[in-house]
C-alpha positions as CSV (number, residue, x, y, z in Angstrom):
1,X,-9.5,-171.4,3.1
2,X,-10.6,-167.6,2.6
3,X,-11.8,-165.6,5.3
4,X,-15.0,-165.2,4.0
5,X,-15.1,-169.4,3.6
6,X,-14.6,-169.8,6.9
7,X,-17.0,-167.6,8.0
8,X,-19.6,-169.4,5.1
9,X,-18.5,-173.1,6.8
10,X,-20.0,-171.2,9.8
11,X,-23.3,-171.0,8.9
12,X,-25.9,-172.7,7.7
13,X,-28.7,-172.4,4.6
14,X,-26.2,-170.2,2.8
15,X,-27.0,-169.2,-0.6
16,X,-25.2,-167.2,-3.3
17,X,-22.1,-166.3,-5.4
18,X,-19.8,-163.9,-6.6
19,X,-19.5,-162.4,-2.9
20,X,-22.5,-161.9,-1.8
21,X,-24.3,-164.5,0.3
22,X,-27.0,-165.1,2.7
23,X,-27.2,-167.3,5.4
24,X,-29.5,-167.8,8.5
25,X,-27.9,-166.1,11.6
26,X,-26.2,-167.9,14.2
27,X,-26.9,-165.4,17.0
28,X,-30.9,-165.8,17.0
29,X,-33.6,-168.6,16.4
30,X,-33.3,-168.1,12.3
31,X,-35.6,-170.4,10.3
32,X,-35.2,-168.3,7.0
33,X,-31.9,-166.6,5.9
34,X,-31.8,-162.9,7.6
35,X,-28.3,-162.4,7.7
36,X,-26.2,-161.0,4.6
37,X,-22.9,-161.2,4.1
38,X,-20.7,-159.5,1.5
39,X,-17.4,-159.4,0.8
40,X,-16.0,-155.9,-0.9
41,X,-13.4,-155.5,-3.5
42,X,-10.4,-154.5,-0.9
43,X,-11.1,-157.9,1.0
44,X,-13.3,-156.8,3.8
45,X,-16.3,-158.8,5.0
46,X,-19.5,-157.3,5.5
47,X,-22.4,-158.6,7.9
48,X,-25.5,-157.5,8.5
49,X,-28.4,-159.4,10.4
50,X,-32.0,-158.2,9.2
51,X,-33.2,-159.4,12.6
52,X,-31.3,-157.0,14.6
53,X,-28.3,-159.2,15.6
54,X,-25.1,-156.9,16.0
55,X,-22.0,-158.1,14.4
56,X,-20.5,-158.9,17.7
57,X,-23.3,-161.1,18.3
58,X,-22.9,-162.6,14.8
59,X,-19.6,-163.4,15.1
60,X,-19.4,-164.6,18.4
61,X,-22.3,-167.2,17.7
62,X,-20.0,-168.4,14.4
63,X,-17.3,-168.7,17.3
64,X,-14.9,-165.5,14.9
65,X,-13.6,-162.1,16.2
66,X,-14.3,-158.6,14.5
67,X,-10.5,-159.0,13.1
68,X,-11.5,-161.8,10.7
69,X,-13.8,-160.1,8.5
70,X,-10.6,-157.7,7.6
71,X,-7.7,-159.2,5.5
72,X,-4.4,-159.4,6.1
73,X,-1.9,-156.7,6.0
74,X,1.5,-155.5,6.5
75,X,0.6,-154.2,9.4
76,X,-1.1,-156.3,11.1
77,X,0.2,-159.2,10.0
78,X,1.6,-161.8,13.5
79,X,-0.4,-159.9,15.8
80,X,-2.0,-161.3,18.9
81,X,-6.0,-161.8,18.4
82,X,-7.9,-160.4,20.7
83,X,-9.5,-162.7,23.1
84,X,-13.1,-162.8,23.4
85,X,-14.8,-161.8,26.9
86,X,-15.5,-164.8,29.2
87,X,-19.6,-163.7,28.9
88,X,-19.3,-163.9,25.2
89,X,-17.8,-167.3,25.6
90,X,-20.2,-168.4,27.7
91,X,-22.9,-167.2,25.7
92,X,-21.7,-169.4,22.6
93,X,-21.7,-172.5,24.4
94,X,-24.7,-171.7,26.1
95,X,-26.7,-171.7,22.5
96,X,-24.4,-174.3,21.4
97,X,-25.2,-176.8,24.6
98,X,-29.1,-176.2,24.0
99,X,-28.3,-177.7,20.3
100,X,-26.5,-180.7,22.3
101,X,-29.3,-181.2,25.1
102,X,-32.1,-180.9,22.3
103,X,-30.4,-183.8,20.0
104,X,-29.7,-185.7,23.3
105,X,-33.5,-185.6,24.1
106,X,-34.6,-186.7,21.2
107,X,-31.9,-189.8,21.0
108,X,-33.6,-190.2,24.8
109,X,-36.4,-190.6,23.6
110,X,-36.1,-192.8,21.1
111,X,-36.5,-190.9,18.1
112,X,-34.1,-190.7,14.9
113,X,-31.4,-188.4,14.4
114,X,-31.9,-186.6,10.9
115,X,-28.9,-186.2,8.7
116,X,-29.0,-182.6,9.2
117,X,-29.7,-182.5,12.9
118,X,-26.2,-185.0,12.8
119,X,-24.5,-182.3,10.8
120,X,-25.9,-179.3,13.5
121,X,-24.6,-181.3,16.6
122,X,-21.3,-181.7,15.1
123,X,-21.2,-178.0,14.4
124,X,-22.5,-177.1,17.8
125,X,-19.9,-179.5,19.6
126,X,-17.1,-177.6,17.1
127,X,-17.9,-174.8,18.5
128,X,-18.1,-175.4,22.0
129,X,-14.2,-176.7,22.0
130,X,-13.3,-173.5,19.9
131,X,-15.0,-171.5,22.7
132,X,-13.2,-173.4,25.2
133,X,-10.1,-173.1,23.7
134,X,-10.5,-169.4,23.3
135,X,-10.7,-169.0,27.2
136,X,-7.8,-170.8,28.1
């Protein structure tokens, strides 16, 4: 899988082609697709929220580090990724835990889990053991 696949498999309501997508953003309550993502001829993945989401924030939501949206070179081939900061961790499975509690009231409750809500939580508990296993 591509860089710029894995970071698509991140998100959700993605919609284009030929390297140039949009998606709804994973950092902020996003019912219609703000964020745009573009990969450029050398490899490099480009992100940009419309609703004023930094990249960091972007990226940390999609549980990813600023050294995935560059590919692979010599140089920097083997290294070490950086490690994410414990309050960016905790911010990821903050959102991620409300997904969790919000799907666990409405099973409380009695009501039916959509096919889509099913497809959310499993993204949501994805990323809380990726976040997890980033911090230790």
């Amino acid at each position: 899988m591509s860089k710029l696949e894995h970071l698509l498999s991140r998100l959700r309501q993605v919609k284009g082609r030929n390297g140039s997508f949009t998606a709804c953003c994973p950092a902020h309550e996003d019912s219609s697709p703000s964020l745009a993502v573009r990969e450029t001829p050398d490899g490099r993945i480009l992100v940009h929220c419309f609703g004023g989401c930094s990249v960091e924030e972007v990226l940390g939501a999609a549980g990813m580090e600023i050294g995935d949206l560059f590919p692979e070179t010599r140089e920097n081939r083997g290294r070490v990724k950086p490690r994410f900061f414990a309050t960016d961790l905790l911010r990821i499975i903050h959102r991620e835990a409300l997904i969790v509690a919000l799907v666990a009231s409405d099973i409380h409750q009695g009501r039916s889990v959509s096919p889509a809500d099913q497809e959310r939580l499993l993204v949501a508990r994805n990323r809380i053991l990726e976040a997890l296993d980033h911090a230790g």
